[in-house]
PLY file of the C-alpha trace (Angstrom):
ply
format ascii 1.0
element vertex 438
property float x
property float y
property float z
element edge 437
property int vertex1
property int vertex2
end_header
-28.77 4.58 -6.24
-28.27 3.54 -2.61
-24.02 4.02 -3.66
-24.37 7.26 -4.87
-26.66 8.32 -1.52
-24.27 7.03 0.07
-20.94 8.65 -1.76
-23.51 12.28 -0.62
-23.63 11.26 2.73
-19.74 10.89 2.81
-19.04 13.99 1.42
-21.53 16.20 2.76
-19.95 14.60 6.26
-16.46 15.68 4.84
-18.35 19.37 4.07
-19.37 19.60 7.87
-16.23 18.70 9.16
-14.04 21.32 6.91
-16.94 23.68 8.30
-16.56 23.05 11.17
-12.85 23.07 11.26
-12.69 26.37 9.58
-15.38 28.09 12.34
-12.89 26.72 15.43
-10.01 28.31 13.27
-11.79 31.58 13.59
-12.66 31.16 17.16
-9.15 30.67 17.67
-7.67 33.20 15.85
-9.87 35.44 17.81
-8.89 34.63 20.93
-5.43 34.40 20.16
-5.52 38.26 18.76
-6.95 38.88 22.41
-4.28 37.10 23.90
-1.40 39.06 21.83
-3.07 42.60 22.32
-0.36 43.02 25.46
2.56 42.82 23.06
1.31 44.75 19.83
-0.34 47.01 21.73
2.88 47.77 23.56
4.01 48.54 20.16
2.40 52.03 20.10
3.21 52.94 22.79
7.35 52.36 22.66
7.03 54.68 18.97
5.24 57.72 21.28
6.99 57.16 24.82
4.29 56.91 26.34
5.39 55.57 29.70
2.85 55.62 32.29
0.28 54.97 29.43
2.27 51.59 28.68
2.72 50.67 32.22
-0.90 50.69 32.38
-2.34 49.06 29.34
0.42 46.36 29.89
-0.69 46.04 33.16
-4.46 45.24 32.21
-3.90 43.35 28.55
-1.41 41.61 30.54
-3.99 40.14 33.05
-6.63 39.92 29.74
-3.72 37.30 28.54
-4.07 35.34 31.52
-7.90 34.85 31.40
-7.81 33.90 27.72
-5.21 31.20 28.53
-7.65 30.24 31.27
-10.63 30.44 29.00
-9.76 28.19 25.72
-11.89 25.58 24.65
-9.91 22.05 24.19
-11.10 21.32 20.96
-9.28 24.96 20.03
-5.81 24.30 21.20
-4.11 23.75 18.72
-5.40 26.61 16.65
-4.69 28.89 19.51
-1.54 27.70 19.86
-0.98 27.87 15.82
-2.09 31.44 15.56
-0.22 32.87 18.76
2.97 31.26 17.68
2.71 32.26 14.31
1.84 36.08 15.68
4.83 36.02 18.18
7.26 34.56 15.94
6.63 34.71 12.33
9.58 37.28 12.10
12.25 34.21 12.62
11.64 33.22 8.76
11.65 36.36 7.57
15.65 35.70 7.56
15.56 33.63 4.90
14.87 37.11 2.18
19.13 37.32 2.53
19.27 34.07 1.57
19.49 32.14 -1.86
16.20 30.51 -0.62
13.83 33.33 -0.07
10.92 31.45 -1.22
11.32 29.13 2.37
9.70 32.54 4.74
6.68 31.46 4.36
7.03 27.63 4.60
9.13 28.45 7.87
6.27 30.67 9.37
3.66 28.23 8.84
6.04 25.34 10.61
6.58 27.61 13.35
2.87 28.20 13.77
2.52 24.34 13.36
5.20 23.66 16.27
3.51 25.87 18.74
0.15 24.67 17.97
1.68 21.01 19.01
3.24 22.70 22.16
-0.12 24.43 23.29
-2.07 21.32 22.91
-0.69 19.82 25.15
0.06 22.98 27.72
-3.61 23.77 27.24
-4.74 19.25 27.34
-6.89 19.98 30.14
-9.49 22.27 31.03
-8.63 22.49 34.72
-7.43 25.84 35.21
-5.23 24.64 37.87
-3.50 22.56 35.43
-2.98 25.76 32.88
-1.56 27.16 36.05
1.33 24.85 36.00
1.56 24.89 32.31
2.02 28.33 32.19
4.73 28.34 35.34
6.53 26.18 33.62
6.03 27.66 29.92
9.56 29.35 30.20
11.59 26.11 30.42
10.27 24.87 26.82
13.10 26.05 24.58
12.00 24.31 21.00
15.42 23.98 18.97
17.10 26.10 21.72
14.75 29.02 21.35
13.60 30.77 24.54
11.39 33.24 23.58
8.17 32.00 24.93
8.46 33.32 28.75
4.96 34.38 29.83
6.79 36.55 32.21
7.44 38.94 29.84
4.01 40.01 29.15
4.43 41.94 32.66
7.71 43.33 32.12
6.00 47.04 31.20
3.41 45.79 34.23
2.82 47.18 37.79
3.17 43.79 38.55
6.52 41.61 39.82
8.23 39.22 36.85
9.70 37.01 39.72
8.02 32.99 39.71
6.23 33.94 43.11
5.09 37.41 41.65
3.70 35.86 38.68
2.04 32.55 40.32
-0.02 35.27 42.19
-0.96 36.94 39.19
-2.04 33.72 38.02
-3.91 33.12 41.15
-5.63 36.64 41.38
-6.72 35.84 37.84
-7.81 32.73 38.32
-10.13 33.85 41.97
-11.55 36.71 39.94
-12.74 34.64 37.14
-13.86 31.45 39.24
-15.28 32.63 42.54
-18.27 33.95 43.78
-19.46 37.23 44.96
-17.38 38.81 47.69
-14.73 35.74 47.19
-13.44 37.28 44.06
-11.64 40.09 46.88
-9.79 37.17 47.75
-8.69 37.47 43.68
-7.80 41.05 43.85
-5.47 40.57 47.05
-3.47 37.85 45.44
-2.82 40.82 42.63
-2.13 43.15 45.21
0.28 40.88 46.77
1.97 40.67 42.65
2.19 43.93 42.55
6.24 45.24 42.53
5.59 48.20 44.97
9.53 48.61 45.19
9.76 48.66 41.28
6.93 50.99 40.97
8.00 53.64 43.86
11.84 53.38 42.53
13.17 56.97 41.05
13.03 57.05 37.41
16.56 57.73 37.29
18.68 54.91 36.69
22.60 56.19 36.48
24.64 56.08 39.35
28.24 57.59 39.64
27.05 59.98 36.65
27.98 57.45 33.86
25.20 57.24 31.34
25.77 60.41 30.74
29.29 60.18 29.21
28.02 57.33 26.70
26.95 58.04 23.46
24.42 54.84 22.46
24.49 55.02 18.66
21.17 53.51 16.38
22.34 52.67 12.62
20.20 52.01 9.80
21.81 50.16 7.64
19.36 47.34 5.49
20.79 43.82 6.05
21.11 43.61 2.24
22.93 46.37 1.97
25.36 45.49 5.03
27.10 42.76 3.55
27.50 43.96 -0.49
31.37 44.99 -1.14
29.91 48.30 -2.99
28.52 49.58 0.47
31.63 48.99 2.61
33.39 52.57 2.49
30.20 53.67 2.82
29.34 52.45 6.20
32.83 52.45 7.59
32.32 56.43 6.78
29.34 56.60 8.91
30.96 54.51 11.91
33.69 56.91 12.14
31.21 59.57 11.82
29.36 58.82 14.93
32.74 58.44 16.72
33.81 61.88 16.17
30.92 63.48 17.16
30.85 61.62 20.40
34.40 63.13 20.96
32.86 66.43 20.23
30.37 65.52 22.07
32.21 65.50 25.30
30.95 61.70 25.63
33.43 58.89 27.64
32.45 56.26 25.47
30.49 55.42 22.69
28.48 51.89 21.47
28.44 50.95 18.13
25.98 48.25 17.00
26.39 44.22 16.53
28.49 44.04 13.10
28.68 47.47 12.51
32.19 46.64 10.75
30.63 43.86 8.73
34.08 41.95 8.52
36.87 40.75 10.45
38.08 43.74 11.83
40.63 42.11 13.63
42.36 41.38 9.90
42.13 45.03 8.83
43.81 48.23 8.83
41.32 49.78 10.82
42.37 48.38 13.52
44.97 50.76 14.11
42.63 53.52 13.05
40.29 52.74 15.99
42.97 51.91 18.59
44.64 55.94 17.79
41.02 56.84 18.65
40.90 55.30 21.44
43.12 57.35 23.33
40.24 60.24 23.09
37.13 58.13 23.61
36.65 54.35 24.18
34.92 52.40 21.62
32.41 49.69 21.99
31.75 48.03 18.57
30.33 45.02 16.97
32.61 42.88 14.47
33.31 39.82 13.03
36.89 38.30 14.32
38.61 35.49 12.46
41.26 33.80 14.40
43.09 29.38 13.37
40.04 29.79 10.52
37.45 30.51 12.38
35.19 33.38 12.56
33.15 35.15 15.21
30.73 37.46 15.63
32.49 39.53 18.59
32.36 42.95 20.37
35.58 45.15 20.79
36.69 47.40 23.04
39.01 49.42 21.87
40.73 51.63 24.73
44.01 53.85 25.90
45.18 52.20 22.41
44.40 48.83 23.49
41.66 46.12 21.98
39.87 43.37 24.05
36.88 41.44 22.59
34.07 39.15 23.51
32.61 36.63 21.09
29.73 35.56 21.28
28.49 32.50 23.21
25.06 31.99 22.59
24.40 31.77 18.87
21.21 32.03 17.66
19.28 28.96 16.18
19.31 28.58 12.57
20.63 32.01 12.08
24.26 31.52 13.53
24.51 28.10 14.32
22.23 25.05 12.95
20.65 22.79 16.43
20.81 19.49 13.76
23.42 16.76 13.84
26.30 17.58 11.03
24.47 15.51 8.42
21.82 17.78 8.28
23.29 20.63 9.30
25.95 21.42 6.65
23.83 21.21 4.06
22.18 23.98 5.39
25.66 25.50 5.64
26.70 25.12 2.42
23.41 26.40 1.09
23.87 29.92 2.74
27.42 30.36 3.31
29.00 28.31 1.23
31.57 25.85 3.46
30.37 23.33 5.85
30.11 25.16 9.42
28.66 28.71 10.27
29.97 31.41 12.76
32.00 29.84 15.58
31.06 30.09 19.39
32.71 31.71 22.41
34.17 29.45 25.05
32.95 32.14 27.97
31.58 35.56 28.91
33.81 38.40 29.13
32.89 41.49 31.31
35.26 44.36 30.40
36.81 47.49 33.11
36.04 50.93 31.55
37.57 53.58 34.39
36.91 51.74 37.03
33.29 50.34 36.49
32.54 46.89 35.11
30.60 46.14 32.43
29.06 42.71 31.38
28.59 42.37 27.83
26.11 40.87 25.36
25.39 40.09 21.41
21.79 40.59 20.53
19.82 37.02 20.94
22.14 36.30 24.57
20.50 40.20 25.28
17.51 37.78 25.72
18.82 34.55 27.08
18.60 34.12 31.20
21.86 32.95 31.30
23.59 36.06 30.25
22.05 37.76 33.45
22.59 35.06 36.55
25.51 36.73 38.17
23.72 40.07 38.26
25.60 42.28 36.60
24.94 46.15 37.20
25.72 47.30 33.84
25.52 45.03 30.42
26.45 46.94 27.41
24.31 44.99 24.49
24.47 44.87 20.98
22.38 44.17 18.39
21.56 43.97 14.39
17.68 43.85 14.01
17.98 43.74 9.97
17.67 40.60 9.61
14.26 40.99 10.83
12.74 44.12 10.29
9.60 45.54 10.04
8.73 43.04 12.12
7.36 42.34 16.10
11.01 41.21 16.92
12.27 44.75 18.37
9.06 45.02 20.62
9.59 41.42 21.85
13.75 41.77 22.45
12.99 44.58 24.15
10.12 43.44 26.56
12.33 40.21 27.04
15.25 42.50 27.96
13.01 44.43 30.23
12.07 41.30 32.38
15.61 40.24 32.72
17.07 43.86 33.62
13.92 43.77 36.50
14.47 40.25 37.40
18.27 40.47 37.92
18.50 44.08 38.94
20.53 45.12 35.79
20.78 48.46 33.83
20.97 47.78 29.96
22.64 49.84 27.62
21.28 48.78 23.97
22.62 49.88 20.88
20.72 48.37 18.05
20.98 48.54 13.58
17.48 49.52 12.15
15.68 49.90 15.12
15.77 52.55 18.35
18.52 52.04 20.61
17.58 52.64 24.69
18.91 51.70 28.20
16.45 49.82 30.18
16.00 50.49 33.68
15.34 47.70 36.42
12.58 49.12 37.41
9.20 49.35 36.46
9.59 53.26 34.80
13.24 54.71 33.73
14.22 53.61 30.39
15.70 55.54 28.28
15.13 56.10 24.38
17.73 57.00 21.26
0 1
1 2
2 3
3 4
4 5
5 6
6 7
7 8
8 9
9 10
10 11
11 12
12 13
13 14
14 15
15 16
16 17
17 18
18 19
19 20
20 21
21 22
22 23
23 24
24 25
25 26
26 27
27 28
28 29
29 30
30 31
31 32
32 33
33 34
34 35
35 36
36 37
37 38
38 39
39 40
40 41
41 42
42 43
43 44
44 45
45 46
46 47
47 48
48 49
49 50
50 51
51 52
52 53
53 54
54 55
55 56
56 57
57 58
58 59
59 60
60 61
61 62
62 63
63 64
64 65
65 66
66 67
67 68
68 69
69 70
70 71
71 72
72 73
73 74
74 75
75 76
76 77
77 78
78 79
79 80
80 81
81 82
82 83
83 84
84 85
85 86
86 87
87 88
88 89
89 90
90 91
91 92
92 93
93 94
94 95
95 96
96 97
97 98
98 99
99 100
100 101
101 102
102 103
103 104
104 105
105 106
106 107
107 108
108 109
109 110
110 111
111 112
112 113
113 114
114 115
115 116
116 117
117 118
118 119
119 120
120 121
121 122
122 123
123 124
124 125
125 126
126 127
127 128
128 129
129 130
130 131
131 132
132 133
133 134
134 135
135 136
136 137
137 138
138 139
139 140
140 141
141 142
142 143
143 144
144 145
145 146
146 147
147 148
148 149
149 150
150 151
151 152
152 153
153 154
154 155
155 156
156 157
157 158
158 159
159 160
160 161
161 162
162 163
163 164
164 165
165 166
166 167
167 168
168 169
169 170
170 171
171 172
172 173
173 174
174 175
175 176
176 177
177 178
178 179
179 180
180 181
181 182
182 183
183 184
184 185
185 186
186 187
187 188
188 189
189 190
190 191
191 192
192 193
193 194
194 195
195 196
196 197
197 198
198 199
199 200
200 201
201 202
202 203
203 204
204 205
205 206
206 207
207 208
208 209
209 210
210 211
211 212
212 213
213 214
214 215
215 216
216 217
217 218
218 219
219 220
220 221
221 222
222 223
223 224
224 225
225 226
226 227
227 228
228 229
229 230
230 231
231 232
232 233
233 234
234 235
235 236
236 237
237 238
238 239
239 240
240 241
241 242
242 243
243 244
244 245
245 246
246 247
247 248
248 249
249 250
250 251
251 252
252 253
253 254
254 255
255 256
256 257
257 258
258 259
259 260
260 261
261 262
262 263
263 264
264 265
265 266
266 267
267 268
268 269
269 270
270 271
271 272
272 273
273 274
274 275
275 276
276 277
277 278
278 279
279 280
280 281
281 282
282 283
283 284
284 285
285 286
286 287
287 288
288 289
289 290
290 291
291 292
292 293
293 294
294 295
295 296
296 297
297 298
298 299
299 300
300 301
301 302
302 303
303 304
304 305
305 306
306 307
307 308
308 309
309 310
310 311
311 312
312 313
313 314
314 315
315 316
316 317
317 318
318 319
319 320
320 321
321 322
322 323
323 324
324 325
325 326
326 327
327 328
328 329
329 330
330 331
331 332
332 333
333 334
334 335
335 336
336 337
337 338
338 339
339 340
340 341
341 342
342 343
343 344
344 345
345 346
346 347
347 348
348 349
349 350
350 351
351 352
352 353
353 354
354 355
355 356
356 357
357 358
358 359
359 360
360 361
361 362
362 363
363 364
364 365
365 366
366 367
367 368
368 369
369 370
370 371
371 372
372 373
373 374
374 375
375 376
376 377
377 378
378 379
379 380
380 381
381 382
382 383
383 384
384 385
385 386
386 387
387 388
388 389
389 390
390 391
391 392
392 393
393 394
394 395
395 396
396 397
397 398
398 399
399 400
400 401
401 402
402 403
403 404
404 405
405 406
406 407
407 408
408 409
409 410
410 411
411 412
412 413
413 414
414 415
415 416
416 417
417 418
418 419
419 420
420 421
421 422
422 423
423 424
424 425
425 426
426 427
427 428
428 429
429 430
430 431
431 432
432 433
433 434
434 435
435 436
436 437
């Protein structure tokens, strides 16, 4: 009798504790929807150009953000961090559908929810707000596997407010006085946000071409479905709709004209088109995206083809698990062989290449080093980026490229010039207002 009372006890105990487990689950998912309303909120706003409208709700859901990172119970950390990883980044398994392993999205979500939730535990350990001060400085040098993504930062990149370290700690600051201080104190609060605020960025003209250039470029969106891209059947197809968009740039008047990342969706260097392209290029120059093969390796490149000449710049940073693997060979080509059949994936290139088009330079970029701070550090004016979203969408990946794009462009004073597959292409402005939508 006393056993079995006993064996109750136990599991009504257990009962409690799944209860209980399940209520701080909620909690957290709560406040992690709070947290996240600055990014999927931004969301609307990019499909109605809404400017001004965006530059002010990102400028008050962006200092919401800040309070709920101030404002999380320990005991919900790792639920917080679980849910707002998973909401951020759920999109990197959704990859996997082009694989022979589809069934592995949602096993990959839920281990990149897991992984953050470890990471927030311990960036939210302690209470102290002054603590999740630093912890949220310092957020933007945790690159799990490579992947930079998490850059608080960019939740201000639509904002009033500066994206610089100094610009940001007195966000964090103004934030923190508002919430902690008493009565007339809390002014001291609002001046450290005043202080944030970018008044240059803000005041700036929304116009953001000099020497009447963005003009003459023709930024071309495609929408061609990732499974589609790579089938044999399609091929003629969307080399027919490439060429398309050339010619009516020519008859468009336009300089130049950007073709997304893999818009030829093989080694164009190996085929006829080559030629094609290069005859073209005596009317217009030609900015595509391509894969090169070159001593048996291939990479995913951009070429310029101009005055009947082609240059090209592969691409450096590869993305994790998508191009390149960040496991030692063992485990690695396993993976490899899995999805593409051999034992290595697309190869990496040795440097940056910025490329001369009549007399103005251009930096340029392949979609994930669009987002990666080393792309940007010797300031380049223009960056001509390319990108193939398919892999990912409908998904939150477009709005989050994009407001990581923003904070680099305004951090590094650089104009963008984005032309993206299956989502809208744009040049971002380094200011606070000025972008520009395809």
């Amino acid at each position: 009798m006393g056993l079995k009372l006993a064996q109750k006890q136990i599991i009504s105990k257990r009962l409690d504790g799944l209860k209980t487990q399940g209520i701080r689950a909620l909690y957290a998912l709560a406040m992690a929807v709070v947290f996240l309303l600055d990014v999927y909120g931004s969301a609307l706003f990019f499909a109605s150009d809404h400017t001004i409208a965006l530059v002010i709700y990102t400028s008050i859901f962006g200092l919401i953000s800040v309070g709920v990172w101030f404002s999380v119970p320990k005991k919900l950390t790792f639920w917080f961090g679980f849910f707002v990883g998973l909401g951020l980044f759920y999109w990197t398994g959704l990859s996997f559908r082009f694989s022979p392993l589809p069934f592995l999205v949602p096993f990959v979500m839920v281990l990149v929810g897991l992984g953050y939730g470890i990471i927030f535990y311990f960036l939210l350990f302690f209470a102290s707000r002054i603590y999740r001060i630093f912890t949220l400085m310092v957020m933007s040098y945790i690159h799990p596997f490579g992947f930079d993504w998490l850059v608080g930062e960019s939740f201000f990149s639509y904002s009033v407010f500066g994206v610089d370290k100094w610009s940001f700690f007195c966000v964090l600051v103004g934030v923190w006085a508002i919430m902690v201080l008493k009565r007339f104190y809390k002014l001291l609060g609002i001046c450290f946000l005043l202080v944030a605020i970018d008044w240059g960025g803000v005041r700036a003209k929304n116009a953001i071409n000099t020497n009447n250039i963005l003009p003459n470029i023709s930024v071309v969106r495609t929408d061609v479905s990732q499974d589609a891209k790579w089938q044999f059947d399609n091929i003629q197809t969307i080399i027919a709709q490439n060429f398309d968009a050339i010619y009516r740039a020519i008859l468009g008047g336009k300089d130049i004209v950007i073709l997304p990342e893999t818009a030829f969706p093989f080694a164009l260097n190996r085929s006829d088109l080559n030629q094609r392209l290069k005859d073209l290029s005596h009317q217009i120059t030609i900015i595509t995206g391509a894969l090169r093969e070159e001593d048996g390796k291939v990479y995913n490149s951009t070429y310029v083809f101009e005055n009947g000449e082609v240059s090209y710049a592969d691409k450096v940073i590869l993305a994790p698990f998508g191009e390149k693997i960040p496991l030692p060979d063992f485990l690695a080509k396993p993976f490899f062989r899995e999805f593409f059949g051999q034992d290595y994936g697309l190869s990496a290139g040795k440097s940056f290449r910025d490329f001369r088009i009549d007399n103005t330079l251009f930096a340029s970029a392949i979609c994930y080093e669009g987002t990666s701070k080393i792309t940007y550090e010797k300031q380049p004016k223009y960056l001509i980026l390319i990108s193939n979203n398919g892999w990912f969408v409908p998904s939150i990946e477009p709005i989050l490229q994009r407001m990581l794009i923003k904070y680099y462009a305004r951090l590094y004073g650089t104009i963008v010039i984005h032309s993206v597959n299956q989502s809208p292409s744009y040049v971002v402005s380094p200011f606070v207002l000025g972008d520009e939508n395809y």
